[in-house]
N, C-alpha and C positions, 0 to 999 in steps of 0.2 A: 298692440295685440298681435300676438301669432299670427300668420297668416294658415291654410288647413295645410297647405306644401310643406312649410316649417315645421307645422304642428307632427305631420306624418313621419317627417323625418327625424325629428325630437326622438316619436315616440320609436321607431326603428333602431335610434343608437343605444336607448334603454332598455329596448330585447339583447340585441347583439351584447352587450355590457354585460345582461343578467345571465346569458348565455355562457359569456368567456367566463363569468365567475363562478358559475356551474361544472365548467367543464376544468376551470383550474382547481377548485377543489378535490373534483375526483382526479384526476392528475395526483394530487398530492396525495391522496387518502391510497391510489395505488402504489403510489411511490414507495408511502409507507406501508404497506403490507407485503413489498417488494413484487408487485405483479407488473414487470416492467411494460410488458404487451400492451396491458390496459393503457397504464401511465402513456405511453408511446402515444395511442389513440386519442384519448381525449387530447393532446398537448397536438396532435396533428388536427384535429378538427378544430384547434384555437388557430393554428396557421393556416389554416385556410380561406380563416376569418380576416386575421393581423398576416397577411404575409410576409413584411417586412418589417416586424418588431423582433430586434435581436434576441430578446430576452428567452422569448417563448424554442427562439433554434438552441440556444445553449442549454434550458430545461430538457428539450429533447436530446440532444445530443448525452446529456446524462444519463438518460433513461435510459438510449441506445447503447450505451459503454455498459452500462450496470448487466444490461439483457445480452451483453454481449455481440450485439451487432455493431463491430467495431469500424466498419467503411461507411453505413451509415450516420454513425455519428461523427466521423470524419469530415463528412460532406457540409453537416450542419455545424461543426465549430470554421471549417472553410468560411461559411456564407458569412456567420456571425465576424470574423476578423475581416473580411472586404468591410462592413458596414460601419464598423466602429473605428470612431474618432483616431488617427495613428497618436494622441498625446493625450488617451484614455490609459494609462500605462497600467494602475491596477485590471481593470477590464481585459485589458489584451492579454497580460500575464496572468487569470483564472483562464481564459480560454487557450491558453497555450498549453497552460498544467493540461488540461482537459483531456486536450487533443496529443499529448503526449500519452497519456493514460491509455488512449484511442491504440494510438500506434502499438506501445506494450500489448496491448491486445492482438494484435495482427502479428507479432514476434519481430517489428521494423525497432530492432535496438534504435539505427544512428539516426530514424527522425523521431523517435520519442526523447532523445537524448536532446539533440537539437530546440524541442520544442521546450526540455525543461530549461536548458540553462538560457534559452531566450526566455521561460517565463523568470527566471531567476533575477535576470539584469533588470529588466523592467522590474519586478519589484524593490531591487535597492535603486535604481531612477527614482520611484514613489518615496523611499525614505524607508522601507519597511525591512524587518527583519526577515532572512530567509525561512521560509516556510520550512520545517522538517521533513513534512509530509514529501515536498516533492526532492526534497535532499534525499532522503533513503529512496524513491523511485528512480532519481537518479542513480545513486548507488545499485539497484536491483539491474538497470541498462550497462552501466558497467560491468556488473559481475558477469553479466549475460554474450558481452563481446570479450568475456577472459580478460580484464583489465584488471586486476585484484588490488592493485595495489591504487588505486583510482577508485577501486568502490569502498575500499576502509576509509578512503579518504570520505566520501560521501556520508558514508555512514555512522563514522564521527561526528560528522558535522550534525548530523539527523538528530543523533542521542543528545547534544550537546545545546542544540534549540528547541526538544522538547525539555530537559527537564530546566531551562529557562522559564521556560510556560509555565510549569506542571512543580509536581510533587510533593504534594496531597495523597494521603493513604487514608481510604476510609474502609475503618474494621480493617478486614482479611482481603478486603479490594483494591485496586489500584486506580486513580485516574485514565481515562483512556491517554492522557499526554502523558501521565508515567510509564502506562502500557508499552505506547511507541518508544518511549525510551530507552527501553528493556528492548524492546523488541531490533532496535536500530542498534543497539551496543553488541547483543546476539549474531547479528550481522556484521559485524565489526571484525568478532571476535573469528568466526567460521572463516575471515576473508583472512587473518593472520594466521592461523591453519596451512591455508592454500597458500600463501607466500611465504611457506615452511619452517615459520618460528612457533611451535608445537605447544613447548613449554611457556611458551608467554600467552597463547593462543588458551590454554588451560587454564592460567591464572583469571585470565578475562571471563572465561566462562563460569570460573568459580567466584568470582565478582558479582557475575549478573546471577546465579544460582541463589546465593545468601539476600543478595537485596532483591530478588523472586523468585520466592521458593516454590511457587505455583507453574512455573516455566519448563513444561516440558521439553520443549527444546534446548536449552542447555545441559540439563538434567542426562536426553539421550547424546547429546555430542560428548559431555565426559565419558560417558558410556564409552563409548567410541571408542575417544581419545583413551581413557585407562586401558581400552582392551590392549590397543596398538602399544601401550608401553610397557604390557606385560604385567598390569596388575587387573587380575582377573576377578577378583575379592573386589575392590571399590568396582570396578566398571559393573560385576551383578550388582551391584547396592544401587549405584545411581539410575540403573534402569531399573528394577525393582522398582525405585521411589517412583521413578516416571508414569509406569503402569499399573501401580496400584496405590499410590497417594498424592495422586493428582486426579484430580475428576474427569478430564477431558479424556483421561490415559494416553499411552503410545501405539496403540494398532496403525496408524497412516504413517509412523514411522517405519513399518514394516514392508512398505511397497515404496521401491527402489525409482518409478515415475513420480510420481508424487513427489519425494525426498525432492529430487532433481528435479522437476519441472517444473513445477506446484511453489514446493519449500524453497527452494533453489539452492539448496547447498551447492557449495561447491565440490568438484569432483575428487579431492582428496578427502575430502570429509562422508563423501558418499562412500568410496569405495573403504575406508575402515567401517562405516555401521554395517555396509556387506559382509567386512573379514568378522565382526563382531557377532551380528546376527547368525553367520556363516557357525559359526564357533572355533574357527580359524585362528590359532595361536599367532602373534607376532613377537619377533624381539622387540625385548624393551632395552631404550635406550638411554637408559638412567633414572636415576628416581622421580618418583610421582610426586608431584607435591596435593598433600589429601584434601579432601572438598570438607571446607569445618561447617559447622552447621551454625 
């Protein structure tokens, strides 16, 4: 029989319990409504409970990334890596992703860079395939330190382990792993642009155009690209198609931050949707090869 010490203390772990399950729900119910503040709070009133249960600093530390408090969550994938096992190698490689993500946030390229391809090795340690997710993030760190020809590398690799995963079309939609896929070849393609093979750089776009026709971003980069080669007739058609048969349209194509900061094109690419938008004529420098449908 219980003694009433043990009994009180029983019944004390059974609050605390019903409490942290309280406060992880809402946690998550903010998470998903994206109200990162809330989320933040409730997940900080669980550590104040569990101070030293890593789980609950890496939940935070998302939330802080997501809300964009990037030095905070910093702090909390820091704490989380002191505590965890050094030959937990998946664990250490989701919180490196993490705190890479962290860093992209702060504009620190060469330690998000760092933190990916440390979380990268550790997951081929595990046995596991490289994530795409953090291949095209890498590739984004690259593009960002001017390394062009080191982020097509990335972002080959990106498009080429999601559509591993993926490539499933349901109806007129895509998988979100075909998404990335599209989206990492996109990236691919803009980087062979910038390392000034034009013409092959247009083929790739016309690549990813036909197998996603819903892509406004490739859509406005032939844009571009045709204006620059002096076919002025396809480049209005592909923007055309962008902003009025696509749903999302191209208006954020039209703001030159954005494009560049946001989008991240690179700066040759920026600077034709400028001569484009511009209405700025350029020589063309031989023929177009046409975007078939």
């Amino acid at each position: 029989m219980a003694t009433p010490n043990a009994a009180a203390q029983q019944a004390a772990a059974q609050r605390e319990a019903a409490t942290v399950d309280a406060l992880q729900r809402a946690a998550a119910q903010a998470y998903a409504d994206r109200d990162f503040v809330v989320a933040v709070e409730a997940l900080s009133a669980i550590i104040e409970k569990q101070p030293d249960e890593v789980k609950w600093r890496e939940m935070r530390a998302q939330a802080l990334v997501d809300g964009k408090n990037f030095g905070a969550a910093i702090r909390d994938f820091d704490f989380a890596m002191k505590r965890v096992p050094g030959d937990a190698a998946i664990t250490r490689a989701r919180l490196l992703s993490g705190r890479g993500l962290a860093y992209e946030g702060l504009g620190d390229w060469p330690a998000a860079l760092n933190d990916y391809d440390a979380s990268l090795q550790l997951a081929e340690v595990a046995g596991l395939l490289p994530d795409p997710y953090i291949l095209n993030s890498r590739g984004n760190c690259h593009a960002s330190l001017g390394e062009w020809a080191k982020a097509r590398e990335s972002y080959q690799a990106s498009a080429a382990g999601f559509q591993r995963a993926s490539g499933f079309r349901y109806g007129r939609s895509t998988t979100p792993r075909l998404d990335g896929a599209v989206f990492a070849a996109s990236n691919a393609a803009l980087m062979l642009a910038q390392l000034g093979d034009e013409p092959a750089a247009m083929k790739e776009m016309q690549d990813v155009a036909r197998r996603a026709p819903g892509s406004v971003d490739m859509r406005a980069a032939l844009a571009a690209l045709y204006w620059k080669f002096g076919d002025e007739a396809a480049a209005e058609a592909s923007w055309d198609f962008a902003c009025n048969s696509i749903t999302v349209g191209c208006t954020r194509y039209l703001d030159r931050d954005w494009l560049q900061r946001i989008r991240r094109w690179p700066p040759v690419m920026v600077s034709y949707m400028q001569d484009f938008l511009a209405l700025r004529s350029t020589a063309g420098t031989g023929p177009v090869p046409k975007l078939r449908a």
